[in-house]
Every structure is written in C-alpha cells, then in structure tokens.
VMD Tcl script that draws the C-alpha trace (Angstrom):
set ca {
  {-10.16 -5.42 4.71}
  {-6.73 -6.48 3.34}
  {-5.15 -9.39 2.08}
  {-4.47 -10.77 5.36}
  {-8.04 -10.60 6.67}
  {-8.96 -12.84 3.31}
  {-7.56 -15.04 0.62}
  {-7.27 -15.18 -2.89}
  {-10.30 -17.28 -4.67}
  {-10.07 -16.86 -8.51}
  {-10.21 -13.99 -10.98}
  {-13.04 -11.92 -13.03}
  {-13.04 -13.07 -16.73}
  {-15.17 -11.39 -19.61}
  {-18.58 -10.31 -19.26}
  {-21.23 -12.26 -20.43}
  {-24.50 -10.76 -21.94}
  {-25.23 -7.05 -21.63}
  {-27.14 -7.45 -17.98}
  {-23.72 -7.26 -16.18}
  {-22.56 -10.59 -15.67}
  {-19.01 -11.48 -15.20}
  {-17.17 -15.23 -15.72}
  {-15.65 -16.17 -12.14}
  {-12.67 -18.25 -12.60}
  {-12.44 -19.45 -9.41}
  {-9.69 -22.23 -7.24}
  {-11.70 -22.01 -4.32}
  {-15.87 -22.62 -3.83}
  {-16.02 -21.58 -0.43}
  {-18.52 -19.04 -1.45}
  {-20.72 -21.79 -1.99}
  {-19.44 -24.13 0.51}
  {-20.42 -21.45 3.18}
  {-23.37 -19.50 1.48}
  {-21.59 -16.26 1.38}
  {-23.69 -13.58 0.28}
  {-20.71 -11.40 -1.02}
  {-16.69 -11.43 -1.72}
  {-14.54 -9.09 -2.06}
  {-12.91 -7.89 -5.38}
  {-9.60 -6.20 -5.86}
  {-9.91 -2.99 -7.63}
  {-7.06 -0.26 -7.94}
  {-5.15 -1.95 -4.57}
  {-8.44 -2.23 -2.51}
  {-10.38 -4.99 -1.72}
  {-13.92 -3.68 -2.25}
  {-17.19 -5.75 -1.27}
  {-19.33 -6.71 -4.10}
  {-22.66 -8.52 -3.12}
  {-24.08 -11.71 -5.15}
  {-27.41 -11.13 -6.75}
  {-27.37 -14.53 -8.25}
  {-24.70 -16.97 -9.16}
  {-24.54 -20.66 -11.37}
  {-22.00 -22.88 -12.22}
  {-20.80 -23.39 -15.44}
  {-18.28 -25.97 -14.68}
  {-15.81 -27.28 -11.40}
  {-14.07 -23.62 -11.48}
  {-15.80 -21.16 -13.32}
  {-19.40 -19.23 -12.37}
  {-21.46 -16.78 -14.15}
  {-22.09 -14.16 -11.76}
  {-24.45 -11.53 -11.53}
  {-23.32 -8.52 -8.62}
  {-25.72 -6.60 -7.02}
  {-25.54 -2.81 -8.63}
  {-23.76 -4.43 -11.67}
  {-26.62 -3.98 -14.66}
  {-24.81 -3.65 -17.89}
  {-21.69 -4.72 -19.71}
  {-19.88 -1.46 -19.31}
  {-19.80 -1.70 -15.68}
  {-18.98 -5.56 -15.41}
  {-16.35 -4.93 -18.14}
  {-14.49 -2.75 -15.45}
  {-13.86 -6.23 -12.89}
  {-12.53 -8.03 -15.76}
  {-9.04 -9.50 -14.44}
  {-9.76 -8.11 -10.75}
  {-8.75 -10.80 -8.43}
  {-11.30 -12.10 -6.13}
  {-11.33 -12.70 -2.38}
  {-13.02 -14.49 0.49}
  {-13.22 -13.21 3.97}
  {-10.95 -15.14 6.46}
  {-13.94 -14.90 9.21}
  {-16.76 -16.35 7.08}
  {-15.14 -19.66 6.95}
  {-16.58 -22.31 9.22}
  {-13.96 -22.59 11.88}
  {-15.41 -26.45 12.30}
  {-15.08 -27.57 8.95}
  {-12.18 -29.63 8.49}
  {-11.77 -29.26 5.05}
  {-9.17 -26.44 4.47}
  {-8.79 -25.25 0.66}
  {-5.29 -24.55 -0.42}
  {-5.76 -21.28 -1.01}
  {-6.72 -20.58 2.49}
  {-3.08 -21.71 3.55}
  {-1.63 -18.72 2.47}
  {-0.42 -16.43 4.50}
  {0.42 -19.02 7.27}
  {3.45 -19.35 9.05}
  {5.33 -22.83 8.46}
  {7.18 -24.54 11.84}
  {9.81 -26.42 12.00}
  {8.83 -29.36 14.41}
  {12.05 -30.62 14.62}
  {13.56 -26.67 15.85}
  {10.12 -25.09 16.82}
  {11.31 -22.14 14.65}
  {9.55 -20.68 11.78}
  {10.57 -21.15 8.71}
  {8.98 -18.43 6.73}
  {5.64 -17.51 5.41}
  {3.45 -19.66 2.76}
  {3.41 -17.29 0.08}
  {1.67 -19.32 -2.67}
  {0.64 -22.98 -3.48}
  {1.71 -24.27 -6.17}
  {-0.50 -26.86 -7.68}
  {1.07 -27.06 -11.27}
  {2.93 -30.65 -10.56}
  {1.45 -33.74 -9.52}
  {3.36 -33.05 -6.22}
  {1.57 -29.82 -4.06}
  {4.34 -27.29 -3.17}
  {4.09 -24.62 -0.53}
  {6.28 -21.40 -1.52}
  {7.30 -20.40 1.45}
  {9.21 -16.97 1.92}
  {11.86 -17.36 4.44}
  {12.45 -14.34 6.79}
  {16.20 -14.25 5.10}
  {14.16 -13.09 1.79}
  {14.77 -16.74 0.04}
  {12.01 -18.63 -1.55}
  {11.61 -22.20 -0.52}
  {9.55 -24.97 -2.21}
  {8.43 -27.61 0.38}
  {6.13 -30.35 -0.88}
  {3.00 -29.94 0.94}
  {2.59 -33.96 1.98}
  {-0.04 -34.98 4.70}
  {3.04 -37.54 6.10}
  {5.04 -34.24 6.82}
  {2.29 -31.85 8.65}
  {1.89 -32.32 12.60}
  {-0.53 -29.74 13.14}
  {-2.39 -27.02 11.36}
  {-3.70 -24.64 13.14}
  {-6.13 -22.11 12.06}
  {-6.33 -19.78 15.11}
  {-2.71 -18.96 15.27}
  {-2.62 -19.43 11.58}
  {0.64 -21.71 11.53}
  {1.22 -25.10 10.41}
  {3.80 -27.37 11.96}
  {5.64 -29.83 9.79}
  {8.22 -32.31 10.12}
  {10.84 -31.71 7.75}
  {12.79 -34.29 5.79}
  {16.37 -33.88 6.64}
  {18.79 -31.99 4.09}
  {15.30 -30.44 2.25}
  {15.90 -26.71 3.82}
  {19.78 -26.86 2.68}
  {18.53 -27.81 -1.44}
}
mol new
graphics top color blue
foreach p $ca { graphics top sphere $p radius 0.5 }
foreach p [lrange $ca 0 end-1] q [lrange $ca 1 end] { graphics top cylinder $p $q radius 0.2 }
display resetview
C-alpha cells in the first residue's frame, strides 16, 4: 500500500490508559462513514495495517481507539504522531460526498485548455476560503480556491477534477 492507494485521515496523539489506547486526531470519518474495520498507520515510511478492536468518539475530530494486538501503553506509545490513512478502495464509489482529504493526489484540468495543471498536493482549510495546493509539473506551487462555481467535473475513476479557471488566477 502507498500513499497513492490511500489518503491522509488524521494523526495518533497520546495514549490513554495503560490498555493501549491511542487519541485519533482525525480530518476525515470515513472510517466510520464506511464501517472500516482497519486503517493504515504510517510507521518508519510504511503504511502498515492496524485493525480496530473498538473505537468512540470523543468529539467531531478526535477518537479513542483501541487496535487489535495493541494491549498496553508501551506499545500504543510507539504510534504516537504516526499519521493515519484510509484505503482509496474502501470508499463507496456511490457516495457523493467526497472529503477533502480524499482530493489529494488528483490531477487538476484546465477546462478552458484541457491541460493539467498540476497535482493537488494538500488542502488547505486554514482560511474561510478552501485552497487546493496544487504542484504544477514546472515544480511551482499554486493556490487555487477550491469554489463549487469553478469545478465542472470531478471524477473519481480517473482521479482528476476539471475546473474552470478565473482568468489571470494561474499568472498571480
């Protein structure tokens, strides 16, 4: 599994107790959305499968969670700050809600050109406006405001989303 093949949910906080539980900070609740019995954590550069023995919310975006072969807080203290991920091909293909985080990765079209113009490398969701950071193939980072007037087309099979650009926005 790589990076590709899933996206970036949240993060591993502290433990909590001493049976092995773990605070997930998550952006994303498509575990739950989907019933997902597992996710994958990052750990030294790999993106290792770690089953759910039982989960609960604690608020909007954070979990206690309780991994299968996790029992004490010596082992759950080694996932604290792993990033977690979700599985591209566990998410319902006709659900029409699409989480942010699942955008990345995507290739962003030009409508007007038909051309690429780079990759969606991150969303950033720190302003009241919702930027895509794309990664143009020249190596520049763009910020394009991720509005619903501007998007023609999302497409999840070929993993590209097709915009309509205001003009002058790729020359800022």
């Amino acid at each position: 599994m790589t990076t590709i093949d899933a996206f970036n949910i949240g993060r591993i906080g502290k433990t909590h107790g001493v049976k092995g539980e773990v605070t997930f900070h998550f952006t994303d609740d498509v575990f739950d959305r989907v019933d997902a019995d597992y996710v994958f954590v990052e750990t030294e550069g790999l993106l290792v499968p770690f089953f759910f023995e039982e989960y609960r919310f604690r608020s909007e975006e954070t979990a206690l969670v309780k991994f299968a072969g996790i029992d004490d807080a010596d082992r759950a203290a080694e996932l604290t700050g792993c990033d977690v991920y979700f599985p591209r091909e566990l998410c319902d293909e006709d659900d029409e809600e699409l989480s942010w985080q699942e955008l990345v990765g995507y290739t962003l079209l030009d409508s007007t050109t038909g051309h690429p113009v780079g990759t969606i490398a991150a969303i950033d969701l720190s302003t009241i406006n919702t930027l895509f950071e794309v990664q143009s193939s020249d190596g520049q980072r763009l910020l394009v405001p991720a509005n619903d007037d501007f998007v023609d087309d999302i497409d999840r099979g070929t993993r590209t989303i097709t915009m309509h650009l205001p003009e002058g926005l790729m020359d800022i």
